[in-house]
C-alpha positions, -999 to +999 in steps of 0.1 A: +459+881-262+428+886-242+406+858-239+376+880-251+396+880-283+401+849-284+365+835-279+351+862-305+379+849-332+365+814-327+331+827-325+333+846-360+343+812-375+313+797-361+334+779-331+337+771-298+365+768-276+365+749-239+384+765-208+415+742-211+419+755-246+411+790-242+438+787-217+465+774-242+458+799-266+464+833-243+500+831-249+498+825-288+500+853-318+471+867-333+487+850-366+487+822-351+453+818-334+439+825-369+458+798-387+444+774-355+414+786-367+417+784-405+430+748-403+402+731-380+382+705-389+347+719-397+331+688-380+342+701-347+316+724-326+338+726-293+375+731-298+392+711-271+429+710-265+431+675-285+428+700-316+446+727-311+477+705-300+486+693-334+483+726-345+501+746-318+528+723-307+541+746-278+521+771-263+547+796-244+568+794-280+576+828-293+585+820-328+556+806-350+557+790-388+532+808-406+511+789-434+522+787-467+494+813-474+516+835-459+550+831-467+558+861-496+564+839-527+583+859-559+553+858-584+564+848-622+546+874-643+556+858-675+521+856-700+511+822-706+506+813-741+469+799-746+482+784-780+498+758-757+478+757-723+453+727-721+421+727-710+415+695-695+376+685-679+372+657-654+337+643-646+333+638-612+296+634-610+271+624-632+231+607-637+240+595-673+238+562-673+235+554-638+194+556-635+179+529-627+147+544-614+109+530-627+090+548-599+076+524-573+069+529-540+102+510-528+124+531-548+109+565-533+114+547-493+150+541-504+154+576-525+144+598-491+166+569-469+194+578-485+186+612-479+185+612-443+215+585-442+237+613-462+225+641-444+223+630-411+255+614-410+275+656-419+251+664-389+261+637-363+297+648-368+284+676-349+261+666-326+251+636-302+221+630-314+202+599-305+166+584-322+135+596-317+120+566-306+143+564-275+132+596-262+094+581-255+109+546-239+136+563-216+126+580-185+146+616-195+151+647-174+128+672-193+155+699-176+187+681-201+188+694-235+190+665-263+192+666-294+179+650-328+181+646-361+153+642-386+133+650-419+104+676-419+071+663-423+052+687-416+053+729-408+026+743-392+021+783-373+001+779-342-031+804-334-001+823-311+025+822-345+048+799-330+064+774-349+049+742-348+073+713-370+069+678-376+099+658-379+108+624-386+138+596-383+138+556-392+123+551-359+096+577-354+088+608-357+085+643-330+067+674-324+091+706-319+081+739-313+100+768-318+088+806-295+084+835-312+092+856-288+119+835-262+146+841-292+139+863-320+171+852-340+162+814-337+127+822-347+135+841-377+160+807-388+132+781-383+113+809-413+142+792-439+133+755-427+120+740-457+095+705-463+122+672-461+153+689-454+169+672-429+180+690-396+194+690-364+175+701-333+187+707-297+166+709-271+145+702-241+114+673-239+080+680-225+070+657-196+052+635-215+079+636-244+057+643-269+073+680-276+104+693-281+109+730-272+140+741-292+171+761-283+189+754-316+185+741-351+215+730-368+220+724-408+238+704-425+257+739-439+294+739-460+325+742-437+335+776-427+364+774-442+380+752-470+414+747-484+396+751-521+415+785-524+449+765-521+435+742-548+422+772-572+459+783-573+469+753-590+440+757-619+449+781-648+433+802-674+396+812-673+361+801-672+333+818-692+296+808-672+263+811-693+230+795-693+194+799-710+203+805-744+169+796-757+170+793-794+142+788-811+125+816-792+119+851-810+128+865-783+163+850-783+189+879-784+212+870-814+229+901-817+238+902-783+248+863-784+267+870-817+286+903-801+294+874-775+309+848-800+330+879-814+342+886-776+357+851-765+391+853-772+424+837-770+425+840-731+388+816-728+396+783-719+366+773-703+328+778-717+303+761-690+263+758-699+236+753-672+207+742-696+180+756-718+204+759-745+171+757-769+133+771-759+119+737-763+082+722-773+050+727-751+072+741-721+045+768-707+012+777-721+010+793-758+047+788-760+039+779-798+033+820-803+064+827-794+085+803-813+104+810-841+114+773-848+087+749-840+105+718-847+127+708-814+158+690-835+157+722-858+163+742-826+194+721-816+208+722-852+206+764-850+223+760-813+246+738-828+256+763-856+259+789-825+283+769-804+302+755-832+313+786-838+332+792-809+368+790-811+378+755-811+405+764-785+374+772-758+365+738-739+324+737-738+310+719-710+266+716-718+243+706-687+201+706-699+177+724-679+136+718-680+130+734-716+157+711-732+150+675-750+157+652-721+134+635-692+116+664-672+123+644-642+157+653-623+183+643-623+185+648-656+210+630-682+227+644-709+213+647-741+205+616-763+230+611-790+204+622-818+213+658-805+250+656-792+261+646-829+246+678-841+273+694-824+313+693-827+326+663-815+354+678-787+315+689-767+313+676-736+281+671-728+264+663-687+238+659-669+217+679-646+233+682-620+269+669-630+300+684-610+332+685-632+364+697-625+381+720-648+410+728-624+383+741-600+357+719-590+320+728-604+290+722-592+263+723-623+227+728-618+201+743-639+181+753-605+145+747-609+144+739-575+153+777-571+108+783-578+100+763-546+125+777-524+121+809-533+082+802-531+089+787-496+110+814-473+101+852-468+120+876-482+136+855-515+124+869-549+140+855-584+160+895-584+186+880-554+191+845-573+224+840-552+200+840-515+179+805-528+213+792-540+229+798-505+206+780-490+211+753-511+249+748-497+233+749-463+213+725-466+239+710-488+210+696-509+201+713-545+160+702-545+153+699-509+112+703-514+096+669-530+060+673-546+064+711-556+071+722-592+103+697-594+095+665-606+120+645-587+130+608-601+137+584-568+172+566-579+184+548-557+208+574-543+196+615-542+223+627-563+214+662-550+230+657-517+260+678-517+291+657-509+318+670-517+322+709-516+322+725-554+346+757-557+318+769-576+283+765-576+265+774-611+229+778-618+203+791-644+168+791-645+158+823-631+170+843-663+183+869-636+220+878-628+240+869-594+272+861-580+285+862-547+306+843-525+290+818-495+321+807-473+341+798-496+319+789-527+317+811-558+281+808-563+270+817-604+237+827-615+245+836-653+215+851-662+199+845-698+202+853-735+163+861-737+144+890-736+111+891-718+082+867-731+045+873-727+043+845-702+068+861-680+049+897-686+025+881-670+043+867-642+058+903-637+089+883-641+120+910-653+146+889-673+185+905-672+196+887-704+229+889-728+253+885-692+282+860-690+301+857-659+342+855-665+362+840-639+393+836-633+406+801-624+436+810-608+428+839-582+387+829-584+379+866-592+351+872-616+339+904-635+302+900-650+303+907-691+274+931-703+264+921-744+234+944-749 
């Protein structure tokens, strides 16, 4: 192949390739320079000939083993029988019962430590970065480009509209300024970066190292490719994604929510919730109006009566959001027992977030967060709820903003750092429908099961209610359910 091909392959998979490499791979298939490329370590930024050698043995070899992805494999087409297919649900992650939290000062030093500790150390496996502090006490050659991690403290648009950020690390803490006009692409990135995400920056000191003018800013980000795909194939049956029931609320759809009930069949296994199952007590102002159960418990024992209805067959996995009976703080844990025995006692019940694995790995969040970073970058509006929940994975953090209209509780460990890579990422909140793929992530916004309230007629907010998003396990594809 020609090495232009080559670099560009690399290049689309957000890699880099060094001479020696390049120079390995000329010889080697197309096929084969994609499965080099499929099966690299996302931590590495400059493939060297140390990586591809494990994965291309022998350059000038003419015959190649393809991955098992490819090799054709005789499919059995014989139905699987629900009656005897279990649904089994692993909890991976969860608050419940781990908080520990009272609020002091301490706790909220160690909370945003952990932060950076988690978040910095995905970014060092990709850059050479080295503490702030040492870039005032060495004498540096402003010409050699460096680079940093840290926190944003601070974002600020000069008098000539460039980009003028604060950052900060455990030693100290750095002016960097991003042009507006030196690269157009770079400046229209630094628009996303958000208040305490933590980033990487490249680039070159002042002379008094006071300033760092930037060439590149790094995230955190998912890996460009993951081997979830092989793990979905192992997971059967299908998943059934809802959130924002609100009962209690006149303006809860139950005709469209009964119509539902009716729908899930024999080939459900899977019923996930991402909060607001009721419309809660005192949540926005003259919510009272626009209740048609004003007692709190007498809204869970109608929800229960909903979901107990659903065939007994159907696992139900419940996550609360902000307008259910639990701390408004996040995380969230699951509901107190007072409620959960309302409801059928094969429930499981989570808290917010909670990732569980139900043969794929899922990622629950109700997404408040979504108001602040929607709030925070040009261009997002609650219509596209799929573009703030991207930008979550990025920044693989759920509720990067502290101080805006999430009320965040410090534990001792943020338990909205995104470790380990969901299959599929499911939210709520906005009460409008999305789903798309980013990389490799499903990523669910499952609409509501509301029609528009006064408050949000006066928000000019435009609910898409009665949706439920149907996936299946095995092949990940999803087809979005209309019950109006």
């Amino acid at each position: 192949m020609e090495t232009g091909e080559i670099i560009q392959i690399f290049a689309e998979s957000g890699f880099q390739i060094d001479p020696q490499a390049l120079d390995a791979m000329r010889t080697s298939s197309h096929e084969q320079i994609r499965h080099v490329v499929k099966t690299m370590d996302s931590s590495v930024l400059v493939v060297g000939i140390e990586h591809i050698r494990p994965l291309v043995h022998d350059p000038l070899q003419k015959h190649i083993s393809l991955p098992l992805s490819e090799i054709p494999v005789k499919k059995d087409l014989t139905p699987v029988k629900n009656k005897i297919l279990e649904s089994p649900v692993t909890i991976l992650k969860d608050i419940t019962n781990q908080s520990t939290c009272i609020g002091e000062y301490t706790e909220f030093v160690q909370y945003f430590r952990d932060r950076y500790s988690s978040l910095g150390e995905i970014l060092r496996k990709r850059l050479g970065a080295r503490p702030i502090e040492s870039l005032k006490k060495r004498n540096l050659d402003t010409r050699e480009p460096l680079s940093v991690i840290g926190m944003v403290l601070d974002i600020k648009t000069t008098s000539n509209g460039h980009k003028l950020i604060q950052i900060e690390d455990t030693t100290g803490t750095l002016r960097i300024l991003i042009h507006k006009e030196r690269d157009k692409e770079l400046f229209d990135s630094a628009n996303h970066i958000l208040l305490d995400e933590v980033i990487g920056i490249t680039g070159t000191l002042s002379s008094d190292g006071n300033l760092m003018f930037v060439n590149r800013i790094s995230w955190p980000e998912i890996p460009n490719s993951q081997k979830v795909t092989l793990e979905g194939k192992k997971a059967v049956g299908k998943a059934v994604f809802i959130s924002d029931i609100h009962v209690g609320s006149k303006t809860f759809l139950e005709d469209s929510w009964l119509r539902f009930i009716d729908w899930l069949g024999d080939e459900i296994n899977y019923l996930v919730i991402a909060g607001d199952v009721v419309d809660g007590i005192g949540i926005f102002p003259g919510q009272d109006k626009e209740l048609a159960i004003s007692d709190i418990y007498e809204q869970y024992e109608k929800a229960a009566q909903y979901l107990n209805a659903v065939p007994k067959h159907i696992k139900i996995i419940i996550s609360p959001g902000n307008h259910d009976a639990v701390r408004q703080a996040e995380p969230q844990p699951r509901f107190p027992e007072r409620i959960t025995g309302m409801f059928r006692n094969d429930i499981i019940f989570v808290g917010n977030p909670a990732m569980v694995d139900i043969g794929v790995k899922v990622l629950i969040y109700h997404g408040r967060s979504m108001d602040d970073i929607i709030a925070s970058i040009p261009g997002f509006s609650y219509t596209e709820p799929n573009k703030p929940m991207h930008e979550m994975l990025k920044l693989r953090h759920l509720s990067p903003i502290y101080g805006g209209r999430v009320s965040i509780a410090p534990e001792k460990k943020d338990h909205f750092v995104i470790n380990e890579i969901p299959d599929i990422l499911h939210c709520g909140h906005v009460h409008t429908v999305g789903v798309s793929r980013y990389r490799d992530v499903l990523t669910i916004n499952s609409g509501t099961w509301q029609s528009q309230t006064e408050f949000q007629k006066r928000m000019n907010l435009m609910p898409v209610p009665a949706r439920a998003t149907l996936v299946d396990l095995a092949g990940m594809e999803y087809k979005i359910m209309d019950f109006n």
